[in-house]
C-alpha positions as CSV (number, residue, x, y, z in Angstrom):
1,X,53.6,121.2,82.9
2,X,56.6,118.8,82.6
3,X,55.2,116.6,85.1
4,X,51.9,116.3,83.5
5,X,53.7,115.5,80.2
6,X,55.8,112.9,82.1
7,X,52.4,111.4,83.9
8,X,50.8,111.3,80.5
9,X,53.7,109.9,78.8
10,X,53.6,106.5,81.1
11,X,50.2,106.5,80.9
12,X,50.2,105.9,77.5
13,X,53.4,103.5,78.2
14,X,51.1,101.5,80.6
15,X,48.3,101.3,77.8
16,X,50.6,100.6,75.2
17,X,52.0,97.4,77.1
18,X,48.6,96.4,78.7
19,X,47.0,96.3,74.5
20,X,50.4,94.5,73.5
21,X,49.5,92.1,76.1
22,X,45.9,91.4,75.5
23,X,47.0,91.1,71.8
24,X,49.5,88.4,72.5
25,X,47.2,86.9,74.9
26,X,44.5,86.7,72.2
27,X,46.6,85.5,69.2
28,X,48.9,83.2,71.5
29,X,45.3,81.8,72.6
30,X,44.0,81.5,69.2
31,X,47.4,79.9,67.7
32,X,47.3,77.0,70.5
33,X,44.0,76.5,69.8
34,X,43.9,75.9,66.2
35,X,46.9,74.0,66.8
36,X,45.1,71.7,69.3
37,X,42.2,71.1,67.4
38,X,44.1,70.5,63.8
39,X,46.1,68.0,66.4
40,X,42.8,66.6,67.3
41,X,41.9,66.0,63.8
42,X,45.1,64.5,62.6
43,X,44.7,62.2,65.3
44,X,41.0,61.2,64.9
45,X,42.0,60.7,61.4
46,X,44.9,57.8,62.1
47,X,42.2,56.4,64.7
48,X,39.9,56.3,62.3
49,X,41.6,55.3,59.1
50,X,43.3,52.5,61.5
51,X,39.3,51.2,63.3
52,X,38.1,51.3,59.5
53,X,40.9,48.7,58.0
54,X,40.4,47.0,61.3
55,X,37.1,46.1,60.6
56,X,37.3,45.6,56.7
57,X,40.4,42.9,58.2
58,X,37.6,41.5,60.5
59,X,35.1,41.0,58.2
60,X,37.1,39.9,55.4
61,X,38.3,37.2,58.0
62,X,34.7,36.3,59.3
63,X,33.9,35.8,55.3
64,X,36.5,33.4,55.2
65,X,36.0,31.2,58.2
66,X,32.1,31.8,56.9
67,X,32.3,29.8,53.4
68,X,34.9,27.2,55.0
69,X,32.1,26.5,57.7
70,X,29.0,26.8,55.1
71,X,30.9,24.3,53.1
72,X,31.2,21.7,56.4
73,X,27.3,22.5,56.6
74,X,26.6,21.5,52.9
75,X,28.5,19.0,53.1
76,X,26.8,16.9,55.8
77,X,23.2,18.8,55.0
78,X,23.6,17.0,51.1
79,X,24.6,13.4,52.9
80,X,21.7,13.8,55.0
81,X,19.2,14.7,52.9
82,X,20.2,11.4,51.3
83,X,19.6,9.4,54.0
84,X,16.3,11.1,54.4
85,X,15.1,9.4,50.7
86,X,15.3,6.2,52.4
87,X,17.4,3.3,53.7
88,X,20.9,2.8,51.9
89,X,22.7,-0.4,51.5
90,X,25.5,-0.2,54.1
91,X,28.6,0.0,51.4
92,X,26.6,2.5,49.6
93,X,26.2,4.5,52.4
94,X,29.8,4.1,54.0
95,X,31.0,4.8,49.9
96,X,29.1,8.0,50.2
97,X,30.7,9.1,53.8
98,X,34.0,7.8,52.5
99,X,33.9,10.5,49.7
100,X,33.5,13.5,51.5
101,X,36.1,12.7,53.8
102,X,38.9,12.0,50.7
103,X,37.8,15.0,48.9
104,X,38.1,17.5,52.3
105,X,41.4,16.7,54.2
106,X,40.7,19.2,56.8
107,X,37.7,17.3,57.8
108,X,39.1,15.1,60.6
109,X,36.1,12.6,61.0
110,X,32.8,11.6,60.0
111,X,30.1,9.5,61.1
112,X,26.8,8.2,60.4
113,X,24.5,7.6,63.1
114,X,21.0,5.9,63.6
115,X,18.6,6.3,66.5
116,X,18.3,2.9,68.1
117,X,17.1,0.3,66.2
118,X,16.3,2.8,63.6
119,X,18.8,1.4,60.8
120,X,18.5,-2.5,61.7
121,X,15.2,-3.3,64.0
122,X,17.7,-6.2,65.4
123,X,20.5,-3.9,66.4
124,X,19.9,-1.4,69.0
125,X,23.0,0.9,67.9
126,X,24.5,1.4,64.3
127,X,26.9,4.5,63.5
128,X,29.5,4.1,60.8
129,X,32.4,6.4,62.1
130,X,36.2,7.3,59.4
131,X,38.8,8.8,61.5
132,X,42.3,10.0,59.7
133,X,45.1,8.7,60.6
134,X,48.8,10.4,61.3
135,X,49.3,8.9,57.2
136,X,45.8,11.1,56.2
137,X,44.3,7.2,55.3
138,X,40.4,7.1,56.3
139,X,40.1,4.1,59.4
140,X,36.9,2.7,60.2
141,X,35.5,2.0,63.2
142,X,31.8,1.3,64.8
143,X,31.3,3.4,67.6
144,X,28.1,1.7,69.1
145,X,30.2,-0.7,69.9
146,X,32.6,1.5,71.9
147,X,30.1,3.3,73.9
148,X,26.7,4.0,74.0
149,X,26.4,7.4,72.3
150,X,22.8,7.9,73.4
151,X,23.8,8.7,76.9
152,X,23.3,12.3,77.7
153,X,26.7,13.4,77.4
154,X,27.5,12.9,73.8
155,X,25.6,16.4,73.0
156,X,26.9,15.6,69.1
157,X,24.0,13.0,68.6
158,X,21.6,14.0,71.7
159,X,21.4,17.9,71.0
160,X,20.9,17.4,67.4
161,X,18.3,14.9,68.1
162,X,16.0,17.2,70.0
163,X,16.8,20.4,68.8
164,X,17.9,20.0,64.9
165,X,21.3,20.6,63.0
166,X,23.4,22.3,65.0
167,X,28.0,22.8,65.6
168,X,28.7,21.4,68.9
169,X,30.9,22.7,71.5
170,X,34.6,22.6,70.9
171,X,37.0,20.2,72.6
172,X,40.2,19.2,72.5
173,X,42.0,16.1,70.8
174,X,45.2,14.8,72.7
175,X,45.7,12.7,69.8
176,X,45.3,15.3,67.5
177,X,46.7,17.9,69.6
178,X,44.4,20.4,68.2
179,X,41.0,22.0,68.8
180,X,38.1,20.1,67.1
181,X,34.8,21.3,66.6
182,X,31.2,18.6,65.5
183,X,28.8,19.7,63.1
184,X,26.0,17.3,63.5
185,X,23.4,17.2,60.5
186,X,19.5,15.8,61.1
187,X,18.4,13.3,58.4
188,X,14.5,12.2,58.7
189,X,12.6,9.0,58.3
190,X,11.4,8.7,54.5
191,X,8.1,11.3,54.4
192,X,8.1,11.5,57.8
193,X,9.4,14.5,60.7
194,X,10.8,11.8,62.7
195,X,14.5,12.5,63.1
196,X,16.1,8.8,62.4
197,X,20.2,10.1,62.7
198,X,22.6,12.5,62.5
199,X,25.1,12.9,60.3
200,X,28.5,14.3,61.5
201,X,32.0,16.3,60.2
202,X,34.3,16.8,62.8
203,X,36.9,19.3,61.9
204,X,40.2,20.6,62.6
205,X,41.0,24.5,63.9
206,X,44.3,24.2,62.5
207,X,42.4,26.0,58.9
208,X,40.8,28.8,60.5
209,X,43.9,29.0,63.0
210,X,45.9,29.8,59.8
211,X,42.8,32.2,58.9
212,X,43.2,34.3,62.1
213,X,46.9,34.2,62.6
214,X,47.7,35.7,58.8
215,X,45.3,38.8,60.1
216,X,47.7,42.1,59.9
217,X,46.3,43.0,63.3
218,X,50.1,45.2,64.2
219,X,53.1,44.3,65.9
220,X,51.1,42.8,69.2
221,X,47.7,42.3,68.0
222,X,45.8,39.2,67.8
223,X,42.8,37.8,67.2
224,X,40.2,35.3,69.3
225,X,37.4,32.9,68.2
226,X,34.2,31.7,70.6
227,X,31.2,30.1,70.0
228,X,28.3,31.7,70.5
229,X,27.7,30.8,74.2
230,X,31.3,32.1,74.6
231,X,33.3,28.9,74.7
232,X,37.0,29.1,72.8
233,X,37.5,27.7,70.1
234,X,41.1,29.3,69.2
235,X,43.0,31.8,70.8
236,X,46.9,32.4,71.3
237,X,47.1,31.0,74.9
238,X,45.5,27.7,74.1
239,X,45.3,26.8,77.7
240,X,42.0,28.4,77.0
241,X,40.9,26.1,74.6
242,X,42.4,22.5,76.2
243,X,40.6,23.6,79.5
244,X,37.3,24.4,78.3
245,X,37.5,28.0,79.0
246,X,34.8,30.7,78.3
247,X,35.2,34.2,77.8
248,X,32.9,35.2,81.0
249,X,35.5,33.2,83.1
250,X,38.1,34.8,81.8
251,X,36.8,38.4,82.0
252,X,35.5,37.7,85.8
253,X,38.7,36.3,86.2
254,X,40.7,39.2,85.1
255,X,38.3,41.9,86.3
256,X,37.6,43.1,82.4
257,X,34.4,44.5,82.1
258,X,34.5,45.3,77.9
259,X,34.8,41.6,78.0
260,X,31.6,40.9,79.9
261,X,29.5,43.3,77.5
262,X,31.2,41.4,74.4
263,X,29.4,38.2,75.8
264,X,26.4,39.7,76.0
265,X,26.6,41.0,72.2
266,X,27.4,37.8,70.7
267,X,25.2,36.1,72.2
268,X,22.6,37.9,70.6
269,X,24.7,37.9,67.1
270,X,25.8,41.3,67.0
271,X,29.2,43.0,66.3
272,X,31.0,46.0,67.8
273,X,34.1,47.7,68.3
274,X,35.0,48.4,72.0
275,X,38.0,50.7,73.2
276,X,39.9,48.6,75.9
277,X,42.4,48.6,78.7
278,X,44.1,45.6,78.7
279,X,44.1,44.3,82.4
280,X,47.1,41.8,81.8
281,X,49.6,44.9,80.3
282,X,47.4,48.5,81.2
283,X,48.3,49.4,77.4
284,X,45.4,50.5,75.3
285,X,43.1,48.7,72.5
286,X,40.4,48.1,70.1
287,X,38.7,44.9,70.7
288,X,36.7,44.5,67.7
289,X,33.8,41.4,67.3
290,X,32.0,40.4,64.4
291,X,29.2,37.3,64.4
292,X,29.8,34.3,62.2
293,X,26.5,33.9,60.1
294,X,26.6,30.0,59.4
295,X,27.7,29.4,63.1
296,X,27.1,32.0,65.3
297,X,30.2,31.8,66.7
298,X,32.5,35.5,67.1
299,X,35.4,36.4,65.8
300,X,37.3,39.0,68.2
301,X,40.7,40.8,67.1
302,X,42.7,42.9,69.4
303,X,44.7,45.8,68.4
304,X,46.9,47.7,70.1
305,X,46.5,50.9,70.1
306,X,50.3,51.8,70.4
307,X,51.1,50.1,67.0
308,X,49.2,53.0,65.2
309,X,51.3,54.1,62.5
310,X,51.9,57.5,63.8
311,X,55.0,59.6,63.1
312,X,56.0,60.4,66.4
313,X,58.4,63.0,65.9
314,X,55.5,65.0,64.2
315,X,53.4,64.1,66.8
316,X,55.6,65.9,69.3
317,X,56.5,68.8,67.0
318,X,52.9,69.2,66.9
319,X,52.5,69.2,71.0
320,X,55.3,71.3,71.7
321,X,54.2,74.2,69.5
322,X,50.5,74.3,71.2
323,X,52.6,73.8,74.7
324,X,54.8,76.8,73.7
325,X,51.6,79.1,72.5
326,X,49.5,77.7,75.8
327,X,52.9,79.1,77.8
328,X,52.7,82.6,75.7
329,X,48.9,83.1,76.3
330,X,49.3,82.2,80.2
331,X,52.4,84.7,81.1
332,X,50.3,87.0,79.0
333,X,47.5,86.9,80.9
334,X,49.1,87.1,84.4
335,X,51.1,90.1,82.7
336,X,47.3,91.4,83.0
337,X,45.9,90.1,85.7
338,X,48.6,91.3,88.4
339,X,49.2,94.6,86.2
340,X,52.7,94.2,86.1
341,X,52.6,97.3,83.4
342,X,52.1,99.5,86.6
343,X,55.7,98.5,88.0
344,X,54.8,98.5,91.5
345,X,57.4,96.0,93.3
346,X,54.9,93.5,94.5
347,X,52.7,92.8,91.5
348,X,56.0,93.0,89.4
349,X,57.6,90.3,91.8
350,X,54.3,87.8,91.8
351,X,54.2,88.4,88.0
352,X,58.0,87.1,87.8
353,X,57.0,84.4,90.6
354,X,54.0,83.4,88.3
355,X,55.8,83.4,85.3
356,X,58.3,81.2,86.8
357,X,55.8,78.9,87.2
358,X,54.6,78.8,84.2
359,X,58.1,78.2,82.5
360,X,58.7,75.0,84.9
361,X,55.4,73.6,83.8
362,X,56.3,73.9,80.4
363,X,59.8,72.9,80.1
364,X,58.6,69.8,82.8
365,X,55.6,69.2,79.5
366,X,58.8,69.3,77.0
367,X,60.4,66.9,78.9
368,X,57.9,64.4,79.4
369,X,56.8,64.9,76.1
370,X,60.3,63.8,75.1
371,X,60.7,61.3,77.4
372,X,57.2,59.8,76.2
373,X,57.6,60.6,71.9
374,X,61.3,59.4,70.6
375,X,61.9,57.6,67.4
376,X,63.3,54.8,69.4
377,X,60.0,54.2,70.6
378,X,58.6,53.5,67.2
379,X,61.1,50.7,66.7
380,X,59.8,48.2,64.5
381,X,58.9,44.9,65.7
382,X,56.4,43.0,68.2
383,X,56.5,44.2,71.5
384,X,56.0,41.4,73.7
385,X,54.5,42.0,77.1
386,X,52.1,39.4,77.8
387,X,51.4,35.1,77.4
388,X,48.8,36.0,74.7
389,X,51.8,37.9,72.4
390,X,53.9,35.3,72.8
391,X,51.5,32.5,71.7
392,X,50.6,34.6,68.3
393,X,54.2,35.1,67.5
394,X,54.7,31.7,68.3
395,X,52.5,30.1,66.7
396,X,52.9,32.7,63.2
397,X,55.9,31.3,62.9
398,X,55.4,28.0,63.3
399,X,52.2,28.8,60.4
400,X,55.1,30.2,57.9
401,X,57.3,27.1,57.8
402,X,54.9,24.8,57.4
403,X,53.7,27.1,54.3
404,X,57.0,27.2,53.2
405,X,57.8,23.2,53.7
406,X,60.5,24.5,56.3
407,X,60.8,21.8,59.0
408,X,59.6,22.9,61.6
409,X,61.7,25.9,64.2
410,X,62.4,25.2,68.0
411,X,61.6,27.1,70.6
412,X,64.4,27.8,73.2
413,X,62.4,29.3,76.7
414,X,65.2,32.2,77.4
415,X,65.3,34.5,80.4
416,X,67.3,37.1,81.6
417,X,68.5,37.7,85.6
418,X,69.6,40.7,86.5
419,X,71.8,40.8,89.6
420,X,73.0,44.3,90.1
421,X,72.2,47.7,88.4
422,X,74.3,50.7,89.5
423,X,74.5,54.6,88.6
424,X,78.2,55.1,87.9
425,X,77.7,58.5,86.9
426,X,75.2,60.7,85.6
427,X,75.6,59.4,81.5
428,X,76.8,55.5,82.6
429,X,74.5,52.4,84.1
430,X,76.1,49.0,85.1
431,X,73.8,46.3,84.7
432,X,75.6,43.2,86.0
433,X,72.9,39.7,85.4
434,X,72.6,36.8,83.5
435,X,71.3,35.3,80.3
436,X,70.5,31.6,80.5
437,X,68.1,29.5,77.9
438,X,67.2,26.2,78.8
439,X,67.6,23.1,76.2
440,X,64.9,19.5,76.5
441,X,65.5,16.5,75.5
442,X,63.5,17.2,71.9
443,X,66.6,19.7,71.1
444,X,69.1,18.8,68.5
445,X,72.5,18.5,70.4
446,X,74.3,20.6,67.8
447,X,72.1,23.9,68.3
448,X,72.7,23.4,72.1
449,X,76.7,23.3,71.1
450,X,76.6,26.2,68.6
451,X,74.4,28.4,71.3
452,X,77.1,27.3,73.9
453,X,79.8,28.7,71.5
454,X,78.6,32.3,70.8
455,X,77.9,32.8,74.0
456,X,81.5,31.9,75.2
């Protein structure tokens, strides 16, 4: 009878510990995934919130670089369409050219250009041309009788000539130093769909340069702007602009596929947001695109996605606690699985085994959780990490003195050798190296002295 009591008595021990089990194992299970989908959530809400303001930035941008263009359109559109009424006296007509260029100083040229013999029948050529000089004054000049802009590869008067008003492809002027872009406007023969001339507005980036580069795109974001066949017309590495670049080159180059598919879009005129890999630094992206109307051309901002504004430390409060509840529900359920309430030595030693390895996956998820979440890693700041960075912060700079009639800041190139690193013990690192910056000749003497001073 007293064994039977005894038998019954761990019986009812056994069930008690095998419902405790499947009771932890169901709440532990439930907890972690609450927690892991209100994670979810909170983070699909920062990604969203952040995409949202992205693309509000983007097209409040593209609006902006829209009515500065539409304005470049109206204002050679209006000069044509007086040339179209008929034949102006020639100060009338360079008065009127004159005009437009005064009142828009970001216009860096204009001309006004006849097909041959189409404004004198004894001239073969005639096209009035203003340039501004270093000073801002307007200079004139007669092109015809630098070259003969008929030929094929002055697409500013041919193009327009076959195919109607139309911005040309971008280039870029040494004397300038800048990226200029030709908006080339048909005028007509009086009553007539015979195009006689174009007239032109050449135009500086350096306005929708500020445009872009005043975009709160994060810490390492920038933005990009092609035409629509893809050709640069501004971005931070301006390599890409001097030498003609496109973005297919530069995405076959780089093996970057998003990039590719972006072609293809604006092509056709559409806009998008594509999640990226960068291929220059491996970190992750938006790369959002959105058509310019007037121009077709694209604008195309980059963010990166580690410049979220996420609080990191609950970010990893939040992981730890699902990591901690996914650790409870998996020793509970190898608590059941190997019936380790029976206490026979071998299912009792591969539950402990088991459970072991459970607690080493965990703690080795705490620690890479913080080893991968710290404050410091939020630090504020741009985190460069690649040419295109650099440019952007570069040239920001550069953008805010000239707003705040600062002269304008060098740039010292500055680079760090490291010769030795060594492990003296398991808390100290010796990093033995160098710190050099090199000076040209453009550098004041005195900043090269008073560099040479705080570093002795």
């Amino acid at each position: 009878m007293h064994c039977k009591q005894l038998i019954l008595s761990e019986m009812s021990m056994h069930q008690w510990m095998s419902r405790f089990a499947v009771l932890v194992a169901v709440l532990s299970f439930a907890g972690a995934w609450w927690l892991s989908y209100q994670h979810v959530v909170h983070k699909d809400e920062i990604n969203a919130t952040a995409k949202n303001d992205l693309m509000v930035i983007t097209s409040a941008a593209v609006s902006q670089i829209d009515l500065l263009l539409m304005k470049v359109v109206r204002s050679a559109e209006v000069l044509a369409s007086e040339l179209s009424k008929g034949r102006l006296p020639e100060e009338e007509m360079h008065a009127l050219l004159r005009d437009v260029l005064a009142s828009n100083v970001h216009y860096f040229g204009g001309t006004i250009t006849f097909r041959p013999y189409g404004y004198d029948e004894s001239r073969k050529l005639y096209s009035a041309y203003y340039t501004r000089s270093k000073n801002n004054a307007l200079i004139y000049q007669r092109l015809d009788e630098v070259y003969d802009y008929t030929s094929s590869e002055y697409d500013w008067y041919v193009l327009p000539m076959k195919e109607g008003s139309r911005w040309g492809e971008p280039y870029w002027d040494k004397a300038a130093k800048t990226s200029m872009v030709t908006y080339s406007a048909v005028f007509y023969q009086l009553e007539s769909d015979l195009p006689l001339g174009v007239v032109t507005f050449d135009i500086s980036m350096n306005q929708v340069q500020t445009i872009i580069e005043s975009l709160d795109l994060g810490p390492s974001g920038f933005g990009a702007l092609t035409t629509r066949d893809g050709g640069y017309l501004y971005h931070p590495n301006q390599a890409y602009v001097q030498n003609k670049k496109n973005i297919r080159d530069v995405a076959k180059e780089k093996g970057d596929a998003n990039r590719l598919i972006i072609a293809k879009d604006i092509l056709q005129g559409k806009s998008g947001v594509i999640d990226h890999i960068s291929t220059t630094t491996g970190q992750a992206s938006w790369l959002i695109y959105e058509s310019i109307a007037v121009s077709g051309w694209s604008l195309q901002n980059t963010f990166i996605k580690d410049d979220l504004p996420i609080d990191v430390d609950i970010l990893r409060k939040e992981q730890i606690r699902i990591i901690l509840l996914v650790v409870i529900f998996l020793i509970a359920s190898a608590f059941l699985l190997f019936r380790a309430h029976h206490g026979e030595h071998f299912r009792v030693w591969l539950f402990t085994v088991i459970c072991s390895f459970i607690l080493m996956v965990g703690i080795g998820s705490i620690w890479h959780l913080a080893l991968t979440y710290y404050s410091s890693s939020n630090v504020p700041g741009v985190k460069i990490s690649d040419k295109e960075t650099l440019k952007a912060v570069v040239n920001g700079y550069t953008i805010r003195s000239q707003e705040r009639q600062l002269e304008t800041p060098y740039y010292v190139p500055t680079g760090i050798y490291i010769d030795t690193i060594e492990f003296q013990s398991a808390n100290n690192l010796l990093i033995a190296g160098r710190v050099w910056q090199a000076y040209g000749a453009g550098y004041p003497d005195e900043m090269a002295q008073k560099t040479l001073k705080k570093q002795s």
